[in-house]
N, C-alpha and C positions, 0 to 999 in steps of 0.2 A: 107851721109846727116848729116849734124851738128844736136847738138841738141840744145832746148831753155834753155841756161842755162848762156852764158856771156851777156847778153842782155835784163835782162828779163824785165827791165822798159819800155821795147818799145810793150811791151804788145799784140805783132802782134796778136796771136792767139786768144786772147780777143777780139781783134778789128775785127777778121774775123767773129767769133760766132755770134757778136751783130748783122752782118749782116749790118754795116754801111760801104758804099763802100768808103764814104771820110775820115771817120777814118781810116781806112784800107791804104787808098794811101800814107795819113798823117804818119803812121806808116815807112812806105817802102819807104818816101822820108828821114825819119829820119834814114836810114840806117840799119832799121828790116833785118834780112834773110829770103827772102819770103821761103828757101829749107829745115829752120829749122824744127823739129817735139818736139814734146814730148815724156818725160817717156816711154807714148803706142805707141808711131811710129806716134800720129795723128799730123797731116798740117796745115798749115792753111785752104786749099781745107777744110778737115775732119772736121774743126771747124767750117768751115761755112755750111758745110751740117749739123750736127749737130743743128746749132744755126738756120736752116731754119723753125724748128718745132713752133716757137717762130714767126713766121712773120702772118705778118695777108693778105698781099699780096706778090704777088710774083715778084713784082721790086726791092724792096732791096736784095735780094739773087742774083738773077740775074747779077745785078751792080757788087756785092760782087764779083760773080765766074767768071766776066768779066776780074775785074780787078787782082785778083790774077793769072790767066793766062796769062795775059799780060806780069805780073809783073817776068813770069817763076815758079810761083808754082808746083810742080810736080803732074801732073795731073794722072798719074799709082800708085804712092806711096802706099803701102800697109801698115798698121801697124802692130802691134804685132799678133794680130790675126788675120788678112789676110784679114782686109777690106779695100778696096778701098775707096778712097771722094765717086764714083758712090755710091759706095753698102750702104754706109755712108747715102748718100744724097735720094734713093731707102726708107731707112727705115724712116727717119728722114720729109721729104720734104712732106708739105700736097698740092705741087703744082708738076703738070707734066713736066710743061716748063721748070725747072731749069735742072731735071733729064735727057731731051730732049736736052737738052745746052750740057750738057758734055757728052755726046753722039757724038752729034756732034762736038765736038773740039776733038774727038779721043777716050774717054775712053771705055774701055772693058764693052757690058753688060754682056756677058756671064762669068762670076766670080763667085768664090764659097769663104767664109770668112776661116780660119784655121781651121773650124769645119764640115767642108761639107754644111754648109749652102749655096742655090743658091739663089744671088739677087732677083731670081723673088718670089721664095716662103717667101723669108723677106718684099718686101717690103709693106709700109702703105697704100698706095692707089691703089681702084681697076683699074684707069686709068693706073700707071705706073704700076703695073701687066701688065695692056693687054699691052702695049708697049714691056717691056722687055719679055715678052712670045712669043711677035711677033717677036723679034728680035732673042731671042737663043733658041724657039720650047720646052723651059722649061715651063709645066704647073703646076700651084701651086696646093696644094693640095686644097680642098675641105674645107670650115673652118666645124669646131665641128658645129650639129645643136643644136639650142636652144631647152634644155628639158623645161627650164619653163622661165616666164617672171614674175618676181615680184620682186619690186621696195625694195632693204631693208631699214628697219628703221636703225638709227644711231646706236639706243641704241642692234637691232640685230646684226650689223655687228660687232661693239665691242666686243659680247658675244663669234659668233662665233670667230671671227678673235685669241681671246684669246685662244680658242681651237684648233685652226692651228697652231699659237703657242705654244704651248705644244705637240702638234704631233710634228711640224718641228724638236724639243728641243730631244726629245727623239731619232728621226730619226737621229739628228748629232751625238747622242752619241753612235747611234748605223753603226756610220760608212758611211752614205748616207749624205753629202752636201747639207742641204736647206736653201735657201734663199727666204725672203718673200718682195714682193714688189722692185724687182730689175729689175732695165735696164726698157725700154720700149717695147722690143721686145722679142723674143726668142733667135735670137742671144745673144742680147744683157745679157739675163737673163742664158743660157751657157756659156758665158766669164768670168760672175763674180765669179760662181763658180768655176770654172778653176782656178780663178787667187787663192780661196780658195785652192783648193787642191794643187795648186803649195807651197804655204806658208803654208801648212801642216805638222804639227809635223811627222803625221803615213800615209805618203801617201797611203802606202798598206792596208792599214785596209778599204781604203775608197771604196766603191762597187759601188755607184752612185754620181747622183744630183736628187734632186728635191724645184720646185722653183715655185712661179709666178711672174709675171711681172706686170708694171703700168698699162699695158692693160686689163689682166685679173684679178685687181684689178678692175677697173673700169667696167667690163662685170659683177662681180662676186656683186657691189652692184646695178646693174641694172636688173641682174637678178637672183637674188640669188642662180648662179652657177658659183663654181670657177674650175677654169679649170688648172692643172698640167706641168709644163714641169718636162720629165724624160729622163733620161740617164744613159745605165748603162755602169761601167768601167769592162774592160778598154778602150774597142774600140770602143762602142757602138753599139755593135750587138745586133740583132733583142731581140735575147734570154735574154741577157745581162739586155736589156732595160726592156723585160716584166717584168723578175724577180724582178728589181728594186720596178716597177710597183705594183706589185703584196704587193710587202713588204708595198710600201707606200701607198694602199687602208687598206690594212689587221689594220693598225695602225691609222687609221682614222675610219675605222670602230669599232674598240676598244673601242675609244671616243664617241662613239652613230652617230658620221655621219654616213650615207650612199653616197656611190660615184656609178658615171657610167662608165662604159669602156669597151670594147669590145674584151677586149684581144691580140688586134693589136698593136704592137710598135710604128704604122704609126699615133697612134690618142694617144692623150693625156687624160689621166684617169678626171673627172668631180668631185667635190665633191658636193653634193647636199644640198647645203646649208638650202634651206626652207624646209626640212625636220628635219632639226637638232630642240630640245629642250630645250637645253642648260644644 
């Protein structure tokens, strides 16, 4: 597969994201490579799954993932990390029908991204859940219950947020990868780290990740509980992960938070925001 680099004024991938089907055609009559990818392996498909988050209805995606088939985009392509357009479009897509389109034109639901991640526990809507769970008998996990619901003020979440901060800061220096406010998903908030530890000075020193995402930024001001993704290296075993776990409450609670967690690798540790005093 070529990559987008002798052509880059033809702007294919740009014109897939925005989700305009007649830019897109425009692009590909001007001689774009529909087969080209980017840097991370993504497609045009992957760019317009991506840029489907952004629609406010679901006929320009549609158009979009029409005409890029037509046109021969390669509708299996995986990227760097082992996501498909489907798994792409799964996470990204706040409509069913598109996810339902490339379904039926062939793509795999039953896929897992380069991290064991499976399409149906990433995806964003509970509709394409129940599809893709109907389809490969994968049941998603159960989301974290809401311990409290309280709305934060601006001027708390700064407070706090400045204190996760300075946990996160001390965590990197103690060898744990965190990132704050990255990706919108889980996967997505695993990758980035990863792509961290790959351009790591001391690979070896590193013991985990810990992170949150757009989503659980936004859970976290709606109900002032932020919720962890963790991982521990190298393989991400169960042990691995708690220990991670264990380190990055222990360091939070240092700071006057208190967190929730059950000891399970399978649920992600809470930090309990509206308890904090700053």
């Amino acid at each position: 597969m070529s990559k987008a680099s002798e052509k880059p004024s033809l702007n294919l991938l740009d014109a897939a994201r925005s989700c305009d089907s007649l830019l897109v055609k425009d692009r590909i009559s001007q001689g774009a490579d529909v087969r080209m990818s980017d840097k991370n392996g993504f497609n045009a498909l992957h760019y317009a799954a991506m840029g489907s988050n952004a629609c406010d209805e679901e006929t320009p995606i549609l158009k979009t993932l029409k005409v890029l088939l037509e046109a021969g985009c390669p509708l299996t392509s995986a990227s760097n990390d082992g996501r498909s357009p489907l798994f792409l479009l799964a996470e990204f897509s706040p409509f069913l029908s598109p996810v339902a389109f490339l379904i039926q034109a062939g793509a795999d639901p039953d896929v897992r991204d380069g991290h064991g991640n499976h399409i149906t526990e990433n995806a964003m809507m509970e509709e394409v859940q129940a599809l893709l769970s109907e389809l490969t008998g994968v049941v998603p996990q159960e989301p974290e219950p809401a311990l409290h619901f309280e709305k934060m003020s601006p001027l708390a979440w700064k407070t706090a947020s400045k204190t996760v901060d300075d946990v996160f800061s001390e965590l990197n220096a103690d060898g744990i990868i965190c990132l704050a406010d990255t990706g919108y998903t889980q996967s997505d908030g695993f990758a980035d780290c990863a792509e961290v530890l790959a351009q790591h000075s001391q690979p070896d020193r590193v013991s985990g990740f810990c992170f949150y995402t757009r989503q659980d930024l936004r859970t976290a001001k709606q109900t002032s509980q932020l919720y962890l993704g963790i991982w521990g290296a190298p393989s991400g075993e169960d042990q691995e992960t708690t220990t991670v776990a264990k380190r990055v409450i222990s360091a939070f609670e240092s700071k006057g938070m208190s967190c929730s967690w059950n000891g399970s690798a399978l649920v992600r540790p809470c930090v309990l925001l509206y308890d904090f005093k700053g």
